[in-house]
C-alpha positions in Angstrom: -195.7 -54.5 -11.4 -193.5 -56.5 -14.1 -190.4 -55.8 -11.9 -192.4 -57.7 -9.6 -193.1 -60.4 -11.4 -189.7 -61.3 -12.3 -188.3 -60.8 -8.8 -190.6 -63.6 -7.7 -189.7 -65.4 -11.2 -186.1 -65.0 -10.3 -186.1 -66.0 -6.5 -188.2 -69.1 -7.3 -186.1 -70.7 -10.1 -183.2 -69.9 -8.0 -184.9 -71.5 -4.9 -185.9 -74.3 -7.7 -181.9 -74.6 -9.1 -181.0 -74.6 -5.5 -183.7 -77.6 -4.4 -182.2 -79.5 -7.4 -178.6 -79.0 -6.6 -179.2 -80.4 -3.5 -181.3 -83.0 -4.4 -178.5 -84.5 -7.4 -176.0 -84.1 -4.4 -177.4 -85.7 -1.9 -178.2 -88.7 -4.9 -174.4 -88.3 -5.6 -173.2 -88.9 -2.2 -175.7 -92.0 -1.8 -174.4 -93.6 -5.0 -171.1 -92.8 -4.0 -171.7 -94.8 -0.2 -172.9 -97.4 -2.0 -169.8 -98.1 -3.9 -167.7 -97.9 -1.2 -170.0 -100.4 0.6 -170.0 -102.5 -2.5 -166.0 -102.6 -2.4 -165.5 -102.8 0.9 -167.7 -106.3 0.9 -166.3 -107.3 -2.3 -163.2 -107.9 0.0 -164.8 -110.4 2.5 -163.0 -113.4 2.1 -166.1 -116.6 0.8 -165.0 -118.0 4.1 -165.8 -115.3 5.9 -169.2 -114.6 4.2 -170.3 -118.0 5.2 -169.2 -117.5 8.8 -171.0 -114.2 9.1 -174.0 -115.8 7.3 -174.5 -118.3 9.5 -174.2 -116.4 12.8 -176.7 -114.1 11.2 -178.9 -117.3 10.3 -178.5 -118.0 14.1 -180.0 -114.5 15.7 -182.8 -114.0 13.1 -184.3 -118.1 13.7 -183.9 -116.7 17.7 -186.3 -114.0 17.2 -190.1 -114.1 18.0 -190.6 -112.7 14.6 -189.1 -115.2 13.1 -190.5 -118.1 15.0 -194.1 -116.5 15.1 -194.2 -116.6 10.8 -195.8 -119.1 8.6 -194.7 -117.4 5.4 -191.7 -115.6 4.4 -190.1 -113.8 1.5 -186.3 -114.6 1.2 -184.5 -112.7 -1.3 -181.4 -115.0 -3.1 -178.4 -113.8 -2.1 -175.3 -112.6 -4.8 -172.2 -110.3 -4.8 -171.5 -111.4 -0.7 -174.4 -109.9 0.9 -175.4 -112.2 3.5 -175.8 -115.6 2.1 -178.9 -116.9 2.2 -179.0 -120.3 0.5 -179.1 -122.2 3.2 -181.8 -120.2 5.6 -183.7 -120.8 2.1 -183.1 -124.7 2.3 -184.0 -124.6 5.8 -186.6 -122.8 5.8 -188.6 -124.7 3.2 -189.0 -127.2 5.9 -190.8 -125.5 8.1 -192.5 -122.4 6.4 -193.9 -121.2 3.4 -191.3 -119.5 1.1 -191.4 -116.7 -1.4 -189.1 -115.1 -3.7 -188.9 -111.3 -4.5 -189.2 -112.1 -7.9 -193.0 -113.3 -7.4 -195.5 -111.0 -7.9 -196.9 -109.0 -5.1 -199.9 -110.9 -5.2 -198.5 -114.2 -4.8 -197.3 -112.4 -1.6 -200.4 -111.3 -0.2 -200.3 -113.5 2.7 -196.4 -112.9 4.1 -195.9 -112.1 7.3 -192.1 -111.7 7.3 -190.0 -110.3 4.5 -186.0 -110.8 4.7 -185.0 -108.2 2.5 -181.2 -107.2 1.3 -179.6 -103.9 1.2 -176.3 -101.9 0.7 -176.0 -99.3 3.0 -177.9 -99.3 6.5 -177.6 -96.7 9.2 -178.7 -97.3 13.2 -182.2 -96.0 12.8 -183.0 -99.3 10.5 -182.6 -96.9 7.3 -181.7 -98.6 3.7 -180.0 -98.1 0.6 -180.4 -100.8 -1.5 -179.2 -102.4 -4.8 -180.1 -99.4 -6.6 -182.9 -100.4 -8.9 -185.8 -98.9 -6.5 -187.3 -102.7 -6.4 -187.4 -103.6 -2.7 -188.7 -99.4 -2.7 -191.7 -99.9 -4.8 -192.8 -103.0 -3.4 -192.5 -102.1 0.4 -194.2 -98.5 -0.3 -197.3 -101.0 -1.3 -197.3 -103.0 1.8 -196.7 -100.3 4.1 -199.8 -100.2 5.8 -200.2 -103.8 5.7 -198.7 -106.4 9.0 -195.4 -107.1 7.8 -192.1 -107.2 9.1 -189.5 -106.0 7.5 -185.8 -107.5 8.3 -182.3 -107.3 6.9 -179.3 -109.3 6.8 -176.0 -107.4 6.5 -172.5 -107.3 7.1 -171.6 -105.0 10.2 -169.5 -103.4 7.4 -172.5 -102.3 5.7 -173.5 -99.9 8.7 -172.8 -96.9 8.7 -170.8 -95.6 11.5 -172.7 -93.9 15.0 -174.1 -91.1 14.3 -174.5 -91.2 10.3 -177.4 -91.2 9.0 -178.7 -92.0 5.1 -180.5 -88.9 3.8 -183.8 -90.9 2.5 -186.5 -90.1 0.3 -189.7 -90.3 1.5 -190.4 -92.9 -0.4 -187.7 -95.2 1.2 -189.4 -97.4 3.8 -187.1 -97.9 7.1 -187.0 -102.0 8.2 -188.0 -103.1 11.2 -184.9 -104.7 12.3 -181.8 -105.6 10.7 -178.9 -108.5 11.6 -175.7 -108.6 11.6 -173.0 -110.6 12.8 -172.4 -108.1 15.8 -175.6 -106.9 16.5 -178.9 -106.8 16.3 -180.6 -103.0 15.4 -184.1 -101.6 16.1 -185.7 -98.4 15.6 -185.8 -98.1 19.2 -181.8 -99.3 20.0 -179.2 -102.1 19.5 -178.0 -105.2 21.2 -174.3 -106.6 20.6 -174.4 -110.4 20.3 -171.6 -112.8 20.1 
C-alpha cells in the first residue's frame, strides 16, 4: 500500500514539475516577444510614428464604434506605441474622455476603451506592457458592454499563423488598428 502511495506521490509532483516547467517557459518566451517587439518599435523613426498614428487616428474615428460612443478611455501614449496625443485633443471636443489612471469607478459609464499593448496576434490576442494593469481592469468589466480596441504598429503583430499562448485571465480585444489593417475576431481587412 505505501509503494502505492508514493507512486502516485511521485507521478503527481512530476506531473506538477512538468506543469511548471511549462508554465515558466511559456512566460519566458512571452517576455522574450515582448522585447523583441519593444526593440523593433524602438527603431520607428518619430516621423514615422506620427505618420502611422494618424492613419490609425483615421480608421478608428471611421468605425461605428467609434462614432456610436459618448465616453471613452484613451490611454497616453510613450516609448512609440501609437501616439495618442492628438485623438486625445480631439476627442475632448466631442466625447467624454477618461484616463487609465482613473479609478474603475470613475469609469463606470465607458463605452469604448482604446487600450495599448506590445505584442498582438490575428485572433485580437494581447501582451501588454507587462505590469498586468490593462489585465486586471478588463477581467472586471468583462461581462459589462464595452468595446475593447487597440492601436498598434503592424510591427507589433505577430506573423499568420502565430498565436500568443494566453492565460485565461488575459481578455482578447475586440478589434485592433493598425496602419495596414484593421483585425477582428472574426477576420481582417487591409486599408490603405
Amino acid at each position: 500500500m505505501s509503494e502505492t502511495i508514493v507512486a502516485r506521490f511521485n507521478m503527481t509532483t512530476k506531473m506538477y514539475h512538468t506543469n511548471w516547467s511549462l508554465g515558466r517557459k511559456m512566460y519566458a518566451l512571452k517576455k522574450l516577444i515582448r522585447g523583441i517587439t519593444i526593440i523593433k518599435r524602438s527603431r520607428l523613426s518619430e516621423k514615422q510614428v506620427l505618420q502611422n498614428s494618424k492613419k490609425i487616428q483615421n480608421v478608428l474615428e471611421e468605425q461605428h464604434q467609434w462614432k456610436r460612443t459618448k465616453s471613452v478611455n484613451i490611454y497616453e501614449s510613450s516609448f512609440k506605441e501609437v501616439s495618442t496625443h492628438e485623438l486625445i485633443h480631439d476627442t475632448l471636443k466631442t466625447k467624454e474622455v477618461h484616463y487609465p489612471e482613473e479609478f474603475i469607478i470613475e469609469n463606470e459609464l465607458v463605452d469604448l476603451i482604446i487600450i495599448p499593448g506590445v505584442v498582438f496576434d490575428e485572433k485580437c490576442g494581447r501582451c501588454g506592457r507587462g505590469s498586468g494593469y490593462y489585465d486586471k481592469w478588463l477581467k472586471e468589466i468583462k461581462d459589462k458592454d464595452v468595446t475593447t480596441i487597440a492601436l498598434a504598429h503592424d510591427l507589433q503583430i505577430l506573423p499568420h499563423g502565430y498565436e500568443l499562448n494566453n492565460d485565461e485571465w488575459d481578455v482578447p480585444m475586440n478589434m485592433i488598428i493598425t496602419e495596414k489593417r484593421v483585425i477582428t475576431p472574426k477576420g481582417m481587412m487591409f486599408h490603405g
